[in-house]
C-alpha positions in Angstrom: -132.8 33.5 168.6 -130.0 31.0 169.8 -127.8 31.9 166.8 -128.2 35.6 167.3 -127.5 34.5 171.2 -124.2 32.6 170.3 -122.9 35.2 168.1 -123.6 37.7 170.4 -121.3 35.7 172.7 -118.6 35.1 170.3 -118.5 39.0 169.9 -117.9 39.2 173.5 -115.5 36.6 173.1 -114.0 38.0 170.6 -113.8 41.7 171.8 -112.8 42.1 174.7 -108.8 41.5 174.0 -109.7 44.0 171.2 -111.4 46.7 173.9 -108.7 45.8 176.2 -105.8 46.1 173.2 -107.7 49.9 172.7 -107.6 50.9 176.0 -103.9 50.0 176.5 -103.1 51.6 172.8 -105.2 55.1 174.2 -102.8 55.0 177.1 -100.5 55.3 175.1 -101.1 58.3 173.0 -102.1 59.9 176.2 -98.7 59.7 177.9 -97.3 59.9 174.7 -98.9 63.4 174.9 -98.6 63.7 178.6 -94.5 63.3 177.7 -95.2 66.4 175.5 -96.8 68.5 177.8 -99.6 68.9 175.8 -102.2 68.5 178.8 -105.6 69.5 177.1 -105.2 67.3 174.6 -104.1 64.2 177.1 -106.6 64.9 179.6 -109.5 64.1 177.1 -107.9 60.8 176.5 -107.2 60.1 180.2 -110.9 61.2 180.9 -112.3 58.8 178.8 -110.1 55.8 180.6 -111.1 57.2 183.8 -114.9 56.7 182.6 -114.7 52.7 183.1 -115.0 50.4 186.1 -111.7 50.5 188.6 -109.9 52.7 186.6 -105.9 52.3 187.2 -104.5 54.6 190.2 -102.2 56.0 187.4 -104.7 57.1 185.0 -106.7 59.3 188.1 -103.4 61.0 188.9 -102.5 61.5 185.1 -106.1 63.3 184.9 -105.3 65.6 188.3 -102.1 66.6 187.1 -103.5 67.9 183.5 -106.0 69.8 185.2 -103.1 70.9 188.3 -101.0 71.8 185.1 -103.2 73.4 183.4 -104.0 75.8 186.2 -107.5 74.3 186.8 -107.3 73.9 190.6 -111.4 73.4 191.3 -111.0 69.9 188.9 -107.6 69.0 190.2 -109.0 69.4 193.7 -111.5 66.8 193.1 -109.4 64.6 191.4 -106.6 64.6 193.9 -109.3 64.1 196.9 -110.4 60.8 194.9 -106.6 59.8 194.9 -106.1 60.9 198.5 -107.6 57.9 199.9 -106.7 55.3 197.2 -104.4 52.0 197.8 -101.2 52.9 196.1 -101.4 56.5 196.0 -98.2 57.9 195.0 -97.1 60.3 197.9 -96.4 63.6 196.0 -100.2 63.4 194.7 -100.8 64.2 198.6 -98.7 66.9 198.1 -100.2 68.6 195.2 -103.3 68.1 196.9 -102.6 70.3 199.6 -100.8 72.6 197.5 -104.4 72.9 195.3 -106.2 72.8 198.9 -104.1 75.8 199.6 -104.7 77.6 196.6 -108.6 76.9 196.6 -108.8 78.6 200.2 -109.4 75.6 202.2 -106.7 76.0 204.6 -107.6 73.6 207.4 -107.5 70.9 204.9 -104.4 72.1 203.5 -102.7 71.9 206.5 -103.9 68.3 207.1 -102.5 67.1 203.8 -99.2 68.4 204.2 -98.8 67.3 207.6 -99.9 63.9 205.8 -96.9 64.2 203.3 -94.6 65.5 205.5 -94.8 62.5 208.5 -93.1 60.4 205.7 -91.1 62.8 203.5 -88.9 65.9 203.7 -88.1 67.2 207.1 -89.9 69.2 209.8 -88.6 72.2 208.6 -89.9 72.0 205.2 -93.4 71.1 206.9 -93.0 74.3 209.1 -92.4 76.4 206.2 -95.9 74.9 204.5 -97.7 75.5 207.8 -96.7 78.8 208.0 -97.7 79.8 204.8 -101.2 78.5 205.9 -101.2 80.6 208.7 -100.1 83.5 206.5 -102.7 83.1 204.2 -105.1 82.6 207.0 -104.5 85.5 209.5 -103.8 87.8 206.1 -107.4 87.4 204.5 -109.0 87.7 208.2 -107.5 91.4 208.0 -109.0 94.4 206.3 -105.4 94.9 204.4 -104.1 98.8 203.0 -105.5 98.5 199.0 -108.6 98.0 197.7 -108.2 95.3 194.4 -110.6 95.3 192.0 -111.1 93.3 188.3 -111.1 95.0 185.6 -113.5 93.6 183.6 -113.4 95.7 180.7 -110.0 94.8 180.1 -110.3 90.9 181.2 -111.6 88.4 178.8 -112.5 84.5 180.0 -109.3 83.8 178.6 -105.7 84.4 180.2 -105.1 88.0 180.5 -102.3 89.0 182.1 -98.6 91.5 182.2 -99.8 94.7 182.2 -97.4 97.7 181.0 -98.1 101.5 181.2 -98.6 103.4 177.7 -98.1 106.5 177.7 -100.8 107.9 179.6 -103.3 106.6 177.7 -103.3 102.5 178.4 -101.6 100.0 179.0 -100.5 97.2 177.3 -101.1 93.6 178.3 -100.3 89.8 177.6 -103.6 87.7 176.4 -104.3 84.2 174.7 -107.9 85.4 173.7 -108.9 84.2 170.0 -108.1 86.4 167.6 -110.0 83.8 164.8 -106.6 84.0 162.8 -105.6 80.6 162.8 -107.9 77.3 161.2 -107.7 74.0 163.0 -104.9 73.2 165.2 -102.8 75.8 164.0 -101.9 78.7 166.5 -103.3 76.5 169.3 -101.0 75.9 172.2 -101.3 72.3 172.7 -100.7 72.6 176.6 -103.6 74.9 177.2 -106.5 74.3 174.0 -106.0 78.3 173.6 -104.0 80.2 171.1 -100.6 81.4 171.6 -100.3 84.5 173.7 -100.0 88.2 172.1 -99.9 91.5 172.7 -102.6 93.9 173.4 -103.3 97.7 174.2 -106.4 98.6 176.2 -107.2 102.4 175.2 -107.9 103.8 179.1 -110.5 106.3 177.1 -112.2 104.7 174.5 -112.1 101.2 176.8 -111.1 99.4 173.4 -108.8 96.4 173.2 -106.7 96.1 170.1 -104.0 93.3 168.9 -100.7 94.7 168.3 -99.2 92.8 164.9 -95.8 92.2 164.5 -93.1 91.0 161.8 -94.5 89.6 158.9 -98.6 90.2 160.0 -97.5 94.2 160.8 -99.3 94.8 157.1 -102.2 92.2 158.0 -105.5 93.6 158.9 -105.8 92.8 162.8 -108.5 91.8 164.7 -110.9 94.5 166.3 -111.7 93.9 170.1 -114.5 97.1 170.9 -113.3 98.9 168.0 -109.9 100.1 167.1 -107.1 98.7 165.8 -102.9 98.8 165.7 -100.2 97.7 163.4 -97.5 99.7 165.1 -94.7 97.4 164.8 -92.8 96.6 161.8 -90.5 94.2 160.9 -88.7 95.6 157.3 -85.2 96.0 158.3 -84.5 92.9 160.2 -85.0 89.5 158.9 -86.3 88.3 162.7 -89.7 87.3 162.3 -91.7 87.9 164.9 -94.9 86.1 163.7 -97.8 84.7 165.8 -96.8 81.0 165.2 -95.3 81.3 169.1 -96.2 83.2 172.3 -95.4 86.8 172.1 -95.3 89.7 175.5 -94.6 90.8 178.0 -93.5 94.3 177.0 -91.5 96.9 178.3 -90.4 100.6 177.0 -87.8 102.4 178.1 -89.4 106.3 179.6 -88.2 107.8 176.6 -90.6 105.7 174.5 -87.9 105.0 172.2 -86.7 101.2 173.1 -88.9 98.2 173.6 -87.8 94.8 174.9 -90.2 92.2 174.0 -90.7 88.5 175.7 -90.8 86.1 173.6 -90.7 82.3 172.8 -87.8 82.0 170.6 -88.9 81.6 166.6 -85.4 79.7 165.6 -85.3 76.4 163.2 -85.5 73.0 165.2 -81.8 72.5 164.2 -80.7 75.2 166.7 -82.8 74.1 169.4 -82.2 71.8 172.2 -84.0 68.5 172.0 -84.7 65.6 174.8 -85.5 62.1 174.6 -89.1 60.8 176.1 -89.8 57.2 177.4 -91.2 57.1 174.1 -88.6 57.6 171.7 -89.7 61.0 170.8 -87.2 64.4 170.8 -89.1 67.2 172.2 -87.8 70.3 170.7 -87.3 72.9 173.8 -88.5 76.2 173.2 -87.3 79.0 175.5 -87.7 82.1 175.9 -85.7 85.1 174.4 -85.8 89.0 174.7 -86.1 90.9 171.4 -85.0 95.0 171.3 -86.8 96.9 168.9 -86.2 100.6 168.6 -89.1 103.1 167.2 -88.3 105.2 163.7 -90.9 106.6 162.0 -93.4 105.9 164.4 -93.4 102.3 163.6 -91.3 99.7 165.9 -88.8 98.0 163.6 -84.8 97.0 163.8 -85.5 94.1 165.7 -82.8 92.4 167.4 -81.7 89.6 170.0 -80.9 90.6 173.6 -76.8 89.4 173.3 -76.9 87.7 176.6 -79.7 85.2 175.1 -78.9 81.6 174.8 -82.2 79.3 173.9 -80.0 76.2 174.0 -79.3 76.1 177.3 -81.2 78.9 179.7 -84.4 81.7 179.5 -84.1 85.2 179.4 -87.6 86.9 179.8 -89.5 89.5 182.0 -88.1 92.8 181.2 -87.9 95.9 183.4 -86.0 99.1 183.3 -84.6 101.4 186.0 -85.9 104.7 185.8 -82.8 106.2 184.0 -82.5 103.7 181.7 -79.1 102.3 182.9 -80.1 99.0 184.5 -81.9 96.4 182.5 -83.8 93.7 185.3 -84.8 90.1 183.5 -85.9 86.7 185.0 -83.8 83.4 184.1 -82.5 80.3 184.4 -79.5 80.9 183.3 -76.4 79.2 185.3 -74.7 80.6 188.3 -78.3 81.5 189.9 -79.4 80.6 193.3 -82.6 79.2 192.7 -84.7 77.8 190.0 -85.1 81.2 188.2 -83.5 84.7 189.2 -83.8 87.7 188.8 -80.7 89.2 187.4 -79.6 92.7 185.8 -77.4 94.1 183.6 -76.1 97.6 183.4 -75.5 99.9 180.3 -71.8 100.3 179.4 -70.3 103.6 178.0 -70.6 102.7 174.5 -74.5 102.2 175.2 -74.1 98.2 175.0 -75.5 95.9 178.1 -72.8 94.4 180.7 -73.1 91.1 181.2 -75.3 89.8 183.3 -75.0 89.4 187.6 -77.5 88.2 189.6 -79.7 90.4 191.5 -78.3 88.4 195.0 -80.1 86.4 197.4 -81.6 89.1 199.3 -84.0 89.0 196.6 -83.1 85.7 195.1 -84.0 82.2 196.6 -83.9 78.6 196.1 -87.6 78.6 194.5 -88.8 81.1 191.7 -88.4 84.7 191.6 -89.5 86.4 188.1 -91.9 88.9 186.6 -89.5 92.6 188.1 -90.7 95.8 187.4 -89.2 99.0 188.9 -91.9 101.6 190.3 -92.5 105.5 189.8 -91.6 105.1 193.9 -88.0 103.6 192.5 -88.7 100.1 194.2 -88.6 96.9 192.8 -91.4 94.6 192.8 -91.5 91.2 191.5 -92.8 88.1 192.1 -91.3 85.3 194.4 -92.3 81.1 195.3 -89.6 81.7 197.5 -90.3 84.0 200.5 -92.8 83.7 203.2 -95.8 84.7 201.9 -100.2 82.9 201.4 -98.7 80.7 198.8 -98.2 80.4 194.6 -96.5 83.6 194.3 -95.8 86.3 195.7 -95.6 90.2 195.2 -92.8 92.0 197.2 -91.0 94.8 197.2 -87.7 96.3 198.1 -85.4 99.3 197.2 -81.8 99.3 196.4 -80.4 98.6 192.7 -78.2 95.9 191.6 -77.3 93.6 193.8 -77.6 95.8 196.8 -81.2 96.0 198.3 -83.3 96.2 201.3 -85.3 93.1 202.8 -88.1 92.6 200.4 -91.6 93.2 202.2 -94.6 91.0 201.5 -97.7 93.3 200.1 -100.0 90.8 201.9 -103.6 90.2 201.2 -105.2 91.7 199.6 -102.3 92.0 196.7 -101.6 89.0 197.6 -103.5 85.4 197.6 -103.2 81.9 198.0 -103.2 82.2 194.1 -100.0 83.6 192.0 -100.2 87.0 192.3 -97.3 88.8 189.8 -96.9 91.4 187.2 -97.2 94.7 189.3 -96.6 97.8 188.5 -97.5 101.5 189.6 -96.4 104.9 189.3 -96.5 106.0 192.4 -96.4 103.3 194.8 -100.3 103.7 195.6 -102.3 103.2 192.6 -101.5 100.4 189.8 -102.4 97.2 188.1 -101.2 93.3 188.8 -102.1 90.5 187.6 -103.4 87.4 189.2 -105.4 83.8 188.6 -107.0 84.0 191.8 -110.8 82.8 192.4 -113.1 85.1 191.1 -111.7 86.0 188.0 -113.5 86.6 184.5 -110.5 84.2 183.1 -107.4 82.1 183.8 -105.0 85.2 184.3 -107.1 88.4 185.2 -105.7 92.2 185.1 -106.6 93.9 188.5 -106.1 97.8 189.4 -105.3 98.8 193.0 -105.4 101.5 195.4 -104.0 102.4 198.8 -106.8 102.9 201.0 -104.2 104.8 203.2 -105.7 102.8 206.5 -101.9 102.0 208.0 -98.6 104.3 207.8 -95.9 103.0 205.6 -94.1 101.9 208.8 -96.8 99.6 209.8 -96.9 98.2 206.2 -93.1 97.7 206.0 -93.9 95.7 209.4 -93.9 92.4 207.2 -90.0 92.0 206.0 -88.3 89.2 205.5 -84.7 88.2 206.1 -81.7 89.0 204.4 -81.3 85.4 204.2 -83.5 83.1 204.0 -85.2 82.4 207.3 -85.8 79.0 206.5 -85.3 77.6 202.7 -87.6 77.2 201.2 -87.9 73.4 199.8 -87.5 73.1 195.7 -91.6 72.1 195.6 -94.3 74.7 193.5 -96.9 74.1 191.7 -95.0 74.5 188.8 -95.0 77.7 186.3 -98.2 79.4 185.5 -98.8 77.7 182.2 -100.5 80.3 180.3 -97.5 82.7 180.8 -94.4 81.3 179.4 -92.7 78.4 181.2 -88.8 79.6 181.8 -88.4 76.1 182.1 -88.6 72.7 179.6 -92.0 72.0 178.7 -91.9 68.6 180.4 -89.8 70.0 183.2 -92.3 70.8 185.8 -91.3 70.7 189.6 -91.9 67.8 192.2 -91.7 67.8 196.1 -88.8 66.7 197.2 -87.8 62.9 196.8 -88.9 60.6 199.5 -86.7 59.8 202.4 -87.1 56.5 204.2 -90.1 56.4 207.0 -89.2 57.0 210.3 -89.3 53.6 212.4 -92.2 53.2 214.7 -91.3 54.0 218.2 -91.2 50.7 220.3 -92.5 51.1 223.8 -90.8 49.0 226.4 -93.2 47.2 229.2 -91.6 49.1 231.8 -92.4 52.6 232.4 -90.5 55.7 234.1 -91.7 58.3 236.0 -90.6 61.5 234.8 -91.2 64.4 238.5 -90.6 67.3 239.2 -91.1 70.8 241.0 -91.4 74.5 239.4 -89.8 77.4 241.8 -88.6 81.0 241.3 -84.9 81.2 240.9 -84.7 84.4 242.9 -87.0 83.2 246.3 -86.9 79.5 245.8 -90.3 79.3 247.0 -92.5 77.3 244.7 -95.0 78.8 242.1 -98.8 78.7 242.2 -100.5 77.7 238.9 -98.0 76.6 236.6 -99.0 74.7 233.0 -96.5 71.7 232.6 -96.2 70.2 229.2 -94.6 66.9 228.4 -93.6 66.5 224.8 -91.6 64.2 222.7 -88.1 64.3 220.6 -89.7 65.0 217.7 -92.5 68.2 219.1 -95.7 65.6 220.0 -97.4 66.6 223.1 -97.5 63.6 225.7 -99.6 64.9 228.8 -100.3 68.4 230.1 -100.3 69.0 234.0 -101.0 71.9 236.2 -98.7 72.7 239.2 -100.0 74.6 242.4 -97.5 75.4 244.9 -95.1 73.4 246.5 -96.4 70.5 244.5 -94.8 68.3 242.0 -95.8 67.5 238.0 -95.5 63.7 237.4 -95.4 61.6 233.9 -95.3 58.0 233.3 -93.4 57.4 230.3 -91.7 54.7 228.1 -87.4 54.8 228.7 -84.5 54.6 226.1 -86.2 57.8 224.6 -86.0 62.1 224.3 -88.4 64.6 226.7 -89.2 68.0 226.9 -90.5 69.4 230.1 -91.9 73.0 229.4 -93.0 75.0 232.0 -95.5 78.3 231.0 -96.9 80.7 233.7 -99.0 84.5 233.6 -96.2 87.0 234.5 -93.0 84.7 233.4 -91.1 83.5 230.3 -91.9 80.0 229.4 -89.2 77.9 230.3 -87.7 74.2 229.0 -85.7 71.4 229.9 -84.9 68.5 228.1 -84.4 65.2 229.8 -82.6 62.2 228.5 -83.6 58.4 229.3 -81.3 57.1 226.4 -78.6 56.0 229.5 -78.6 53.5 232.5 -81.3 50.7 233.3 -84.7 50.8 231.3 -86.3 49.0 234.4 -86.8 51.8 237.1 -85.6 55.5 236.2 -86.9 57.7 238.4 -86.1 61.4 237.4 -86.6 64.3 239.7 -86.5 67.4 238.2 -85.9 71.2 239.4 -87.2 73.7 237.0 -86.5 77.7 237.5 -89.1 80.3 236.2 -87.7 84.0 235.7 -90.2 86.9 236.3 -90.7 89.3 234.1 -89.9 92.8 234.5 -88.2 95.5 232.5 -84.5 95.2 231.1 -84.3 91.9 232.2 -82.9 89.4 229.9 -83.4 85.6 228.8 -80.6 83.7 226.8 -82.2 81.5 224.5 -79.9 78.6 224.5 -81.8 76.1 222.1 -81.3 79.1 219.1 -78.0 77.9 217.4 -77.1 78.6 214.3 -74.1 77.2 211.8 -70.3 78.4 210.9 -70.9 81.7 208.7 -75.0 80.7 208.2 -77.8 83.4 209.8 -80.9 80.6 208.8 -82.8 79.4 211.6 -81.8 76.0 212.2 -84.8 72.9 212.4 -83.8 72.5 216.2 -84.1 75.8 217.3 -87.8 76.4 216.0 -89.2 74.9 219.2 -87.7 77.5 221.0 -89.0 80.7 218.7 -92.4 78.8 218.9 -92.5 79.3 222.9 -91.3 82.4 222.3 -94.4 83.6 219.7 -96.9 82.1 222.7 -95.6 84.2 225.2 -95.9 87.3 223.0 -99.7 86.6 221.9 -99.9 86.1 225.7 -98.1 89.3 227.0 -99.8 91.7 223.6 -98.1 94.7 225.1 -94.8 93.4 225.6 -92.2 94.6 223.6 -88.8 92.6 222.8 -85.0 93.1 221.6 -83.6 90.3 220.5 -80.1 90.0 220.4 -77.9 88.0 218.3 -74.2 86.7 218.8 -71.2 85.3 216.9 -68.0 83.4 217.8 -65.0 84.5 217.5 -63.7 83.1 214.6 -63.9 85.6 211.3 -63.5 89.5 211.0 -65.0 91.4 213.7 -66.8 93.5 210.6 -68.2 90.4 209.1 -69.2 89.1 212.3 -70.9 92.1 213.5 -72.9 92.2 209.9 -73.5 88.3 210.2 -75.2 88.6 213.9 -77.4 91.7 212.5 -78.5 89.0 209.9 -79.5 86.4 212.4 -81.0 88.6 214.7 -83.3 89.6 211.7 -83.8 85.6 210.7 -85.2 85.4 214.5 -87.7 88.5 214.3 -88.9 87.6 211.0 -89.7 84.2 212.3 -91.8 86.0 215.2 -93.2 88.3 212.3 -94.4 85.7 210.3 -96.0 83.8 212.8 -98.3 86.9 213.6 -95.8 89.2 216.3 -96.5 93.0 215.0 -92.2 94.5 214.0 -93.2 97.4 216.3 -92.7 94.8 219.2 -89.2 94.1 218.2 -85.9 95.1 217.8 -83.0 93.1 216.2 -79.7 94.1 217.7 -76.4 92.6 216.4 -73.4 91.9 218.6 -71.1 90.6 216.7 -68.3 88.7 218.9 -68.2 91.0 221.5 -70.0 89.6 224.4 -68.6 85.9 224.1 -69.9 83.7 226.9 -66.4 81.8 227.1 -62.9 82.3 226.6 -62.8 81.4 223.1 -61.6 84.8 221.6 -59.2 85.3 218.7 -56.6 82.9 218.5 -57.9 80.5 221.5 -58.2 76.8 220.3 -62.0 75.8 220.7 -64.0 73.0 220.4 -66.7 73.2 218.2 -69.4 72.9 220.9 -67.4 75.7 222.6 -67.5 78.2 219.4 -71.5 76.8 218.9 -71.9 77.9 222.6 -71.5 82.1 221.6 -74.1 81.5 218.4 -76.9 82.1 220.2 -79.6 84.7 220.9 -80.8 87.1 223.3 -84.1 88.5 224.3 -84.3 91.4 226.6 -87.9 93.1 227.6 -87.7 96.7 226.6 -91.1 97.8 227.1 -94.8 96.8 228.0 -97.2 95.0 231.3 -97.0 91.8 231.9 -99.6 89.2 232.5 
């Protein structure tokens, strides 16, 4: 027994350098997947180091982000919530956990996470955008909403089933990674997901049959039968391009002739013409992007397959095809450079000789700094596509807007229910009421479900085209999703996925001095002078954090004991009045007795009277609402929910310098930026009007050709709210 004891212990001796050596060599392999973006494979390794005692803080986050990645959000939740609290949590893992808070519905604790990430990185604005697409996403799904959206399960699979394209009248075609049982071991598996490569499908509206479409060299293979039926309309004999099913393969589109099909694919070329990077690991990952392949129909069969000519695998994607309703104008999604965000949509138009102009970007109306992708142009002649971008419940978003080109209206958000916290994309109808989208929101049979839609008809399109957003961005949006939806094809490098934004040094704690000041003052009408019954006081910091709260009777004073050498905001609120500000500065003089008495005005509301907003500023030639004037618009959406009848213009101003044209346009613009900040924070667009001045009622004497200082010209940049309409509180 003692011999069996002391070579028990010589084992243990012995073996635990050689456990430890394995667990550091399956680290390895695992981030030498990781590196490859093949996340189900990784995440079985990094589940198995997460199994022992104190696993490393590294190996948890490595196990969220496969399951973030590969669009599992209910296990990334639960992995990033046993990160949140962990010593040596990387910051952005708080981010993602919001962002997978968000997308899960659990908005409250959403919001607390990003205000978590936020007090130590980025910048207020970029945490107002997030909190706004919380209350978006919140005040949308509390509303009865103008479709009804419902899964259709005979076309859905529990795979990923997604991009849906009319047929004819009799089905529609869609995107899928379902198993088709053609491929043996690791073959035809996408290494990112555990699921095959995606393909192309038609769902036959009568029969209720799916059936594979085969391309290249399978067109003369016998396909696989989904609920009987089966296609091999494509061929591949006259054109050595092989479309096989060794890579993903759809979207589709067809022109309306049915003569012209432009296929999304990932590109099939040799390793030699493809792009390769360099991994902490010494290995070259081959990139593979995607391409657009033309086929035309002859014979019935879909061959003469060839390369969109504006392609370009080594450097950018070209994906996502949609056509105008005469054929003309070809819409795409890339990367490609000259774009304004991470992808575009762009277009090209048909030249005389029935070639395709090169490509222009479909402008920044549309456009953003985030994602757009997934266009498709409407029996109604809109465009909807698919945007990370603009204001909307989070993932993406469907909107719409009419125009073509680069000329369009201001997109509108579809709101809930066509929209979600989840990615909502791929929509298309022919007729603007009834349709199918695509979505990997909760509740799904799969990953990706198809879902059909119908307007209910329970608003007027005037009250749906309520929610627009600006011409230009109201507030960019920061370069921070969730990343591409990994079972449609990443227009991105596989290892490429996107990160909040890098960290900026944390703020210094405020130091408060021994000594306090008292901060007093009183609250009268500007047109009597007698003092005001019931006013609500609010003192609040330089950076927005409320100090004290104080009511004011009449003829009586507010009073605050604060720290000096800082910022203060005094606002004043009252039934019947605008909310008022002041700001009050202890930065100068002695620290050791400041005592500031302060005389606040109130104006009454009443009909065609009107406020300057002087704390709205915007920049030289810019119409985005600037970080320092949100406090303002904030005040502004209180007193609206408090006065529900009121209605608004708000009017917007330029300085001098630029064409009067341009200015006049450019004011139009900002007005719009300041409504559609009051829009999306829950203010109905039938209580406001946004009226562009131009330079024509400068507040100064700094008209054309009078030498300025910039605080002079800053001074005219401003905007304007006059009551037009409603009772008052």
């Amino acid at each position: 027994m003692i011999r069996y004891i002391l070579v028990f212990l010589l084992v243990l001796v012995l073996g635990s350098p050689l456990y430890a050596q394995e667990l550091t060599s399956r680290r390895a392999q695992a981030d030498r997947l990781f590196d490859r973006a093949e996340y189900f494979k990784s995440l079985n390794l990094y589940l198995k180091l997460a199994e022992i005692d104190n696993p490393q803080v590294a190996v948890l986050e490595r196990v969220a982000d496969c399951y973030r990645l590969m669009n599992n959000y209910e296990q990334a939740e639960d992995w990033y919530s046993r990160l949140s609290n962990t010593k040596g949590i990387n910051p952005q893992d708080i981010f993602y956990y919001a962002e997978v808070l968000l997308r899960n519905k659990k908005i409250d604790k959403a919001r607390e996470q990003y205000r978590r990430f936020f007090a130590t990185n980025g910048t207020p604005d970029l945490l107002n955008v997030k909190l706004a697409t919380c209350d978006s996403a919140a005040t949308w799904m509390k509303q009865e909403g103008n479709y009804k959206v419902t899964n259709e399960k005979k076309i859905n699979s529990v795979y990923s089933d997604w991009g849906p394209f009319y047929h004819d009248k009799t089905g529609i075609y869609f995107t899928s990674d379902r198993s088709t049982n053609d491929y043996k071991g690791d073959k035809g598996i996408y290494a990112r997901t555990g699921t095959e490569w995606l393909k192309l499908f038609n769902y036959d509206f009568k029969t209720g049959y799916s059936t594979e479409i085969l391309f290249g060299s399978n067109s003369d293979a016998k396909p696989v039968k989904f609920k009987g039926g089966y296609s091999n309309e494509f061929d591949n004999k006259e054109d050595d391009i092989n479309l096989s099913k060794d890579y993903h393969t759809g979207p589709i589109c067809i022109n309306a002739t049915g003569d012209t099909a432009y296929i999304t694919v990932t590109t099939r070329l040799g390793k030699s013409s493809l792009p390769d990077v360099s991994t902490p690991f010494d290995q070259h990952l081959y990139i593979r992007r995607l391409e657009l392949m033309i086929a035309t129909k002859k014979n019935n069969k879909w061959n003469n397959f060839k390369r969109f000519p504006y392609d370009n695998v080594s450097s950018y994607s070209v994906g996502h095809a949609a056509l105008s309703k005469n054929g003309q104008i070809l819409y795409f999604t890339s990367d490609m450079p000259g774009g304004i965000g991470k992808t575009d949509i762009w277009y090209c138009q048909k030249t005389s000789d029935g070639k395709w102009g090169k490509p222009v970007n479909c402008g920044n109306v549309i456009n953003t700094a985030a994602d757009e992708a997934f266009p498709s142009i409407g029996g109604d002649d809109k465009l909807y596509f698919a945007s990370r971008g603009l204001p909307g419940m989070g993932g993406y978003d469907i909107f719409s807007a009419r125009g073509s080109g680069s000329a369009w209206t201001k997109p509108v958000n579809l709101k809930y229910p066509l929209n979600s916290t989840s990615d909502d994309f791929c929509f298309i109808t022919n007729d603007g009421k009834t349709g199918y989208m695509s979505s990997d929101r909760q509740g799904g049979q799969g990953n990706d479900d198809i879902y059909s839609f119908i307007f209910t008809g329970k608003d007027d399109e005037e009250t749906i085209a309520s929610n627009i957003n600006a011409p230009v961005n109201a507030v960019n949006m920061p370069p921070m999703a969730m990343g591409a939806p990994v079972m449609r094809p990443s227009l991105a490098a596989p290892a490429g996925e996107v990160v909040p934004p890098a960290n900026v040094p944390v703020a210094t704690p405020m130091t408060v001095p021994a000594k306090m000041v008292t901060l007093e003052g009183g609250v009268f009408d500007n047109n009597t002078k007698q003092g005001l019954d019931s006013v609500y006081i609010t003192l609040k910091s330089a950076t927005g954090e409320t100090i004290g709260t104080d009511m004011v009777m009449r003829n009586k004073r507010f009073s605050f004991r604060v720290p000096p050498g800082q910022d203060y905001t005094i606002e004043a609120s009252r039934k019947g009045f605008y909310p008022t500000s002041q700001k009050v500065s202890l930065k100068s003089g002695p620290v050791t007795s400041v005592n500031t008495n302060l005389q606040m005005t109130v104006e009454p509301l009443a009909l065609g009277k009107t406020f300057v907003i002087r704390n709205i500023y915007y920049d030289l030639n810019r119409a985005t609402i600037r970080p320092d004037a949100i406090e303002e618009l904030q005040r502004l959406v209180e007193f609206m929910k408090d006065n529900p009848s009121v209605r608004i213009e708000l009017s917007s101003h330029t300085d001098s310098r630029g064409p009067d044209n341009y200015n006049m346009l450019l004011s139009e613009a900002r007005a719009t930026s300041a409504v559609n900040y009051l829009r999306h924070h829950g203010i109905a667009v039938n209580r406001m009007v946004a009226k562009g001045y131009g330079e024509t009622r400068l507040l100064n004497d700094c008209g054309n050709g009078v030498k300025c200082s910039e605080e002079d010209h800053q001074f005219n940049r401003r905007t304007e709210i006059r009551i037009i309409g409603g009772t008052f509180k």
